[in-house]
C-alpha positions in Angstrom: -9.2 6.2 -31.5 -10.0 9.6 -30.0 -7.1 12.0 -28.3 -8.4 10.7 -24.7 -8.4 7.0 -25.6 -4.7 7.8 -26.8 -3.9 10.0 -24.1 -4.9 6.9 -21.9 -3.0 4.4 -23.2 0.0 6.7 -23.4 -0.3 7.3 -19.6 -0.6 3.4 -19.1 2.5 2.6 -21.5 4.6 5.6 -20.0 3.6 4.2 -16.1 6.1 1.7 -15.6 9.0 2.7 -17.8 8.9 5.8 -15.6 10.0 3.8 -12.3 12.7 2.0 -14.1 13.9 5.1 -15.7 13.9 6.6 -12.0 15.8 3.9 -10.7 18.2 3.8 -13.8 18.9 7.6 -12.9 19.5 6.9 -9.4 22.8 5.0 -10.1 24.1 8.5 -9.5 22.8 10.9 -6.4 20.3 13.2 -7.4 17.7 15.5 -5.8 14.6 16.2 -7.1 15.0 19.0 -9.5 18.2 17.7 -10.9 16.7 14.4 -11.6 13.3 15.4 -12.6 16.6 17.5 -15.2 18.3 14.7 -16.0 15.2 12.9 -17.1 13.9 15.4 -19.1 17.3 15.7 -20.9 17.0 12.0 -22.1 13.4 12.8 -23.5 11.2 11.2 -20.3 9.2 14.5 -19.4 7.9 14.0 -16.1 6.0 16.8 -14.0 6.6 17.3 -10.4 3.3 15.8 -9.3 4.5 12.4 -10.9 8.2 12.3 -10.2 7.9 12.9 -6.5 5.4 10.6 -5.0 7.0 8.2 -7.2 10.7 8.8 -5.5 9.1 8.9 -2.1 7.2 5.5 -2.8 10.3 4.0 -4.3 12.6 5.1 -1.1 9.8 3.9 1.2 10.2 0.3 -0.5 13.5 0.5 0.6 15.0 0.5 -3.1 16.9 4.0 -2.6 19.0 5.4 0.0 18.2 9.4 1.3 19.8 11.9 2.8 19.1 15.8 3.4 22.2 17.9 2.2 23.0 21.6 2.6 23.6 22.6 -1.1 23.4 26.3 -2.6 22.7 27.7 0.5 19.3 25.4 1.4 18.9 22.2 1.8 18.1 19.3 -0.5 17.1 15.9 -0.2 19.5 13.4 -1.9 18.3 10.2 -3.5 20.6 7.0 -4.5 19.8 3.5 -5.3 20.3 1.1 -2.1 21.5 -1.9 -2.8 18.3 -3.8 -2.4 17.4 -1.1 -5.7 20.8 -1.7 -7.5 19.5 -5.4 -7.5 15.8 -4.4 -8.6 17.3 -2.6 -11.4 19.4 -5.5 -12.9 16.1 -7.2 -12.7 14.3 -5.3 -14.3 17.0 -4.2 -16.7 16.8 -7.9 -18.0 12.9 -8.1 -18.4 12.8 -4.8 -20.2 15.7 -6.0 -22.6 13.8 -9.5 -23.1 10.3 -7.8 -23.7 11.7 -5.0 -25.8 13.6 -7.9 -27.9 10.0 -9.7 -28.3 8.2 -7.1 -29.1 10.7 -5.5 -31.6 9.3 -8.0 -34.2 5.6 -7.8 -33.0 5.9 -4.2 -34.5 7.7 -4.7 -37.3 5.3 -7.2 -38.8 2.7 -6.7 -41.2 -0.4 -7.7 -42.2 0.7 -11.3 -43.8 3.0 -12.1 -40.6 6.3 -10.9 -42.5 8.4 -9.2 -40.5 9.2 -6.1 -42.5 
């Protein structure tokens, strides 16, 4: 497999654990940088050019809550799951937990079927 192939996958793989680790982070009020932080923190690097669309799409949807704050001396727009997200979340909390118990094995096994 060559670098681009991988690098393609990667992307593909990384595409929707990167809204539920958004939403997961928005059980607390965040802006931008300080999520985009947080994130990065937890080992999810996520450039600006990603992270941003993605919050806007996401509070579009209706799934968080915004609000522009004066912080520091400028002002910063505030993101927090609604509650129509909070219940997205627990959704898609369980699906990841399901899938990530199925394919645990799937991994795991080798050649003969034996899970190692």
């Amino acid at each position: 497999m060559t670098t681009s192939q991988l690098d393609k996958m990667r992307l593909e793989l990384r595409r929707g654990v990167l809204v539920l680790a958004v939403l997961a982070s928005l059980k607390q009020r965040h802006y931008g940088y300080s999520l985009r932080k947080q994130l990065q923190d937890r080992g999810i690097d996520i450039d600006e050019g990603t992270l941003y669309p993605l919050v806007r799409r996401l509070a579009e949807q209706g799934l968080l809550d915004s609000e522009w704050q004066q912080a520091e001396g400028r002002e910063r727009r505030y993101y927090l799951l609604s509650e129509q997200g909070k219940e997205l979340l627990a959704q898609l909390t369980d699906e990841w937990l399901q899938l990530n118990s199925a394919l645990g094995p799937l991994l795991t096994q080798d050649q003969s079927g034996e899970t190692e």
